[in-house]
N, C-alpha and C positions, 0 to 999 in steps of 0.2 A: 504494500500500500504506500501512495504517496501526498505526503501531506502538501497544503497550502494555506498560506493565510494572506488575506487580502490587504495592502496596505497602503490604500488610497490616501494622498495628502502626509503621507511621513517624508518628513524632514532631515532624521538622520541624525548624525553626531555634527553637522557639522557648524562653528559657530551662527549666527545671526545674521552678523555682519557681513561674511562670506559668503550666505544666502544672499544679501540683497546686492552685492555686487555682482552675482553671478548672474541676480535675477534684470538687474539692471542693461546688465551687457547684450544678455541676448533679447532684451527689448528691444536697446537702440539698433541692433545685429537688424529685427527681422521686424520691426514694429509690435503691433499688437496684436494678440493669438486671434489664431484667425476658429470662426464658429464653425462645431464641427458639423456634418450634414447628410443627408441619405444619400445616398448609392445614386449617381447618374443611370438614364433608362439603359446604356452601354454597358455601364458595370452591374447594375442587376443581372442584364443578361448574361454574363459569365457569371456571375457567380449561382445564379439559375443554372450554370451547365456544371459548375462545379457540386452543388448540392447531387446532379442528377451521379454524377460520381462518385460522391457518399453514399448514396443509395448502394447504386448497383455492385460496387467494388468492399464495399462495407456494412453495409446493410444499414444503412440509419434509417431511422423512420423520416420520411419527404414530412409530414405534416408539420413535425417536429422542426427540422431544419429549416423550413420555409418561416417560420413561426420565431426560429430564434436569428435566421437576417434581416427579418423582418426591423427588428428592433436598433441593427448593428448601424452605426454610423461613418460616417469616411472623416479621415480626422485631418486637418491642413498642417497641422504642426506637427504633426509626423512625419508628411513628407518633406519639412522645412530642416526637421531635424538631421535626418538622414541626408537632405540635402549639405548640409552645415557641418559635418562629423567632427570632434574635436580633432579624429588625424590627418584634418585636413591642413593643419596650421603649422608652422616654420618647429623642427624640432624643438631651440631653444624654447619658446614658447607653449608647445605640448609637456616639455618634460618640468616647467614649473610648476602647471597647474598640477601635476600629479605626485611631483617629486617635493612634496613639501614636508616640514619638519612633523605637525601635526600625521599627517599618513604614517612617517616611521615612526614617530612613538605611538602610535595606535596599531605598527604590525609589531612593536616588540610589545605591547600592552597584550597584543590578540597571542602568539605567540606564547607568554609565561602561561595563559591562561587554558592553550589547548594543548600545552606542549607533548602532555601524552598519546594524546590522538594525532599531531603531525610527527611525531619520531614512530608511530607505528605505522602510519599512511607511508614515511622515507622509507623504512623496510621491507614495507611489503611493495611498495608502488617504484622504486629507488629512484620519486622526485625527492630532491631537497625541501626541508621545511621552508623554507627562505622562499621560496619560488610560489609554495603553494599560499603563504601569506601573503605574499605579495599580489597576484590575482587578486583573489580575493579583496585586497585592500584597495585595487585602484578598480575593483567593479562593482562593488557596494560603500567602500569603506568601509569592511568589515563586518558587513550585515545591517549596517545602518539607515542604509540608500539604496534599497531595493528597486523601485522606479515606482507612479502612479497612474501609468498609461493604464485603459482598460486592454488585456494582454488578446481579445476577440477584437476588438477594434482595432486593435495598429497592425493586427496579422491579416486582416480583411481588407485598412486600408492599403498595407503594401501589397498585396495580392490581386487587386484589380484597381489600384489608381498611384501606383508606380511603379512604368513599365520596365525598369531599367532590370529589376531582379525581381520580376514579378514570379518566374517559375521556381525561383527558390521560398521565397514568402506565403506561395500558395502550398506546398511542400510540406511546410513549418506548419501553414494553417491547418492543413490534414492530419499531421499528425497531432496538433495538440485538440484539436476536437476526438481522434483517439485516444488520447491520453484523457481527459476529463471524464470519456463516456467509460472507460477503464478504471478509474477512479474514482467512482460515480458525484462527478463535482458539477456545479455550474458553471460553462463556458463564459459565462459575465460576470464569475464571480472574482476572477486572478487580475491581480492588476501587475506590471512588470516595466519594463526599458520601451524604448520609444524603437527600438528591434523586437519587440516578444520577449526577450530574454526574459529568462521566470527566476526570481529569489536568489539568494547570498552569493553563487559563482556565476552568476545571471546564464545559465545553462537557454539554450534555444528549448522548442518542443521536443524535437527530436532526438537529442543529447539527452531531455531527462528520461523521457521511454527506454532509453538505451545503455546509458554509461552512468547516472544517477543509484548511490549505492547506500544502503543502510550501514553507516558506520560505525552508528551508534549502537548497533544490536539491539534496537530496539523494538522493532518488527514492524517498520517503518519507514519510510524513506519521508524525512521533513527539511527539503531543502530551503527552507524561509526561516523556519525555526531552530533549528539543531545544527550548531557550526562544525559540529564532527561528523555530520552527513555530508557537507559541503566543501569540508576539508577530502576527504576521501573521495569524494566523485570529483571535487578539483584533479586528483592525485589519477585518478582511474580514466579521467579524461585525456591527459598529456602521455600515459602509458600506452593506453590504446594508439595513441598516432605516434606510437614512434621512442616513445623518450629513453633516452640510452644515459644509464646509472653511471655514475662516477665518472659524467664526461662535461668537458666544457661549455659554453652558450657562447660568449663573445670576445674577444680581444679590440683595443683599438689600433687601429694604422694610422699608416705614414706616407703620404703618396707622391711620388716623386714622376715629374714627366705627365703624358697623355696615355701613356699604354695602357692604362686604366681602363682608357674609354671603348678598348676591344673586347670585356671582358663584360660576359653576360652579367647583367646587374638586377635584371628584373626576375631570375630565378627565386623559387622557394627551394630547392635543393640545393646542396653543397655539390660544387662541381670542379674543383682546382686542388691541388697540391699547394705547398708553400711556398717549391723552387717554384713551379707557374703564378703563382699573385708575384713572387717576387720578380721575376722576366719582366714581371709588366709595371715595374717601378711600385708597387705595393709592399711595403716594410709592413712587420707585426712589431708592437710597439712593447708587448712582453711575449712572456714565453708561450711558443706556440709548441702544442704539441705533437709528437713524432706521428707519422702517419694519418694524423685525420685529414681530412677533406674539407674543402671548407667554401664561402661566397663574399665578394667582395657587398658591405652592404653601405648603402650612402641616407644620410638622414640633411635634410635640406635645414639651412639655417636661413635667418632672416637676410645674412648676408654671407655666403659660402656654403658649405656643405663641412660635416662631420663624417667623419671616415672611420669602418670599422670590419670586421674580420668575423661573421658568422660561422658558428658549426650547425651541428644536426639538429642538437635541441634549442638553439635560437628559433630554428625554422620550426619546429613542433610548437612552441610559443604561440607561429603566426598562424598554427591551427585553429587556436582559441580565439581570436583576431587578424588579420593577413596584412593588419600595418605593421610596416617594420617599427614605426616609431612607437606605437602599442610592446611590440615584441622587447627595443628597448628600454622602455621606462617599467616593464615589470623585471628586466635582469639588475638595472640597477638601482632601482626601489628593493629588490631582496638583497642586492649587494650591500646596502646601506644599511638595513634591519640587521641582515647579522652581522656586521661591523658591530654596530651600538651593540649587540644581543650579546657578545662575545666580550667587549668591554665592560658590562653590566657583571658577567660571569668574572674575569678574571681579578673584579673591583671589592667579589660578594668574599668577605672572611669564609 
């Protein structure tokens, strides 16, 4: 079984003040929230052909489904948001707002406090604690900031009123309407991110049907309420795509020359040797290690570009997210926690 709890209008840990600057910016950003509104005669009709696919593929009951789009609204500031992403913005500038003091002392606060369920999620899952607090921290702020989007409305409105990734949202939409009738919840009753994402690892629909684990032994899977469920389906999410135990995420470089610019850069896999980044005027700035493979990765600044040396579990990072500058600000948001975590310990008599 898996739980939810709705949590319209939370606010979070995060101060007041912070609240209204943030709420201020993306006022002046986008104006004023636009009212949400029913389904163009266009998008009825698809999604009329999508219910007819829950029918026949799933067996829902038509009167039912008809009954609850009926109700479902198209939301503008969803698609304004998605339009907007925060990694859309100049590194320097993404890694402040995430990389602040307040976040690492709230992953080594979260940290002391779950330490036994992240040292047993590291052994059995062989992610780092560091890594899986760190999520966690920059996707709720540690369960604080779960989102208040209704989680049927923003998968409805990216599903038929934004076309760019509409076959993945509609995707997402099927399966969390499986997931609720599995569950037996109300589709109107989840609220989440302004993606769907659902509760504390903001997991999509699909990831919680899937990779969502009871860690708590509780006989239960409560990814809103229970941060030891969320800590281990963080840990079983990054296992599943890949993550290789006791192995690096990133180094920074040094770039010398244009021979750079020959080298696939828009890869998610690692595809170079050290001698080859090095051929092409790419120095590692510390120790790289013997035999891995690796990707040259570039995070844009307001003015130049930051240079750095991806491995494998970098890129499994960008599973959970496919921006690289998402992928960096949680290696060193965790870099940073257990820095302080380790100076806490070797400070404690």
């Amino acid at each position: 079984m898996i739980v939810f709890a709705s949590v319209k209008g939370q606010q979070g840990g995060m101060p007041l003040k912070s609240i209204r600057i943030i709420i201020l910016f993306f006022s002046l950003l986008w104006g004023c929230s636009a009212v949400a509104e029913a389904p163009s005669a266009k998008q009825q009709q698809n999604i009329q052909g999508f219910i007819d696919k829950m029918v026949q593929q799933h067996q829902f009951n038509r009167e039912e489904l008809t009954a609850l789009f009926a109700s479902v609204n198209i939301d503008p500031d969803v698609i304004k948001a998605m339009s907007r992403p925060y990694e859309s913005r100049p590194w320097n500038q993404y890694k402040n707002l995430l990389l602040t003091n307040e976040r690492i002392q709230g992953g080594l606060a979260f940290w002391k406090k779950h330490a036994k369920a992240l040292a047993r999620a590291e052994k059995l899952y062989g992610v780092p604690a560091q890594i899986i607090v760190a999520i966690i921290g920059i996707e709720t702020n540690y369960g604080e900031t779960t989102g208040d989007y209704s989680v049927l409305d923003t998968l409805t409105t990216l599903s038929f009123a934004y076309p760019r990734r509409s076959a993945f949202f509609r995707s997402e939409l099927e399966e969390y309407l499986l997931l609720t009738r599995e569950e037996g919840l109300n589709p109107k009753s989840l609220n989440g991110s302004y993606a769907g994402a659902i509760g504390q690892p903001q997991f999509m629909p699909s990831n919680v049907r899937k990779l969502a684990v009871d860690f708590s032994n509780s006989g239960q899977i409560n990814l809103q309420g229970d941060s030891k469920d969320a800590i281990g389906s963080v840990a079983n999410f990054l296992k599943h795509h890949g993550w290789q135990r006791n192995q690096m995420v990133a180094i920074p470089a040094n770039i010398q020359g244009k021979g750079f610019k020959l080298l696939n850069q828009k890869s998610k896999k690692t595809q170079y040797t050290q001698a080859i980044l090095e051929s092409h005027g790419v120095e590692a700035m510390s120790h790289y290690p013997n035999g891995l493979k690796s990707s040259l990765v570039n995070l844009p600044l307001a003015d130049g570009t930051e240079h750095w040396i991806g491995f494998h579990n970098f890129f499994v990072i960008t599973r959970y997210n496919p921006s690289n500058l998402y992928a960096m600000a949680v290696y060193q948001l965790s870099e940073q926690i257990q820095a302080l975590r380790a100076q806490q310990v070797a400070n404690t008599p």
